[in-house]
C-alpha positions, 0 to 999 in steps of 0.5 A: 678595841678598834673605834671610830670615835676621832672620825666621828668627832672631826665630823662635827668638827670637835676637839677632843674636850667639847667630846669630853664635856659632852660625855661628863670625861675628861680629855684625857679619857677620850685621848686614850679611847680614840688611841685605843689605850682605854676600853671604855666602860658600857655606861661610857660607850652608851653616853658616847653613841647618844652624843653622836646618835649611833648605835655602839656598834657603830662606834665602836668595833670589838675586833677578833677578840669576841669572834669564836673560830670553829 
């Protein structure tokens, strides 16, 4: 899943663990969301779009994978 997470979080200037700290993750975890090894979970991304005060959609972009062709 495509996101926008490392351009958010340089936006405000972050590293990755103050992100981390923010959403109760470790580096690690927003390390592999943001090189899109990890999807998060819903819970997840819901933390993650109040910290940055986005809808999900926003955030995060789930690609052709969900796009139904006729």
């Amino acid at each position: 899943m495509k996101n926008r997470l490392r351009i958010l979080r340089a936006e405000r200037e972050w590293s990755q663990a103050e992100l981390a700290d923010r959403t109760n993750v470790s580096r690690q975890t927003i390390n592999a969301i943001e090189t899109g090894k990890y999807d998060p979970s819903l819970p997840l991304a819901f933390r993650i779009a109040a910290v940055f005060g986005q809808p999900i959609e926003v955030i995060f972009d789930p690609g052709d994978d969900t796009t139904s062709q006729p």
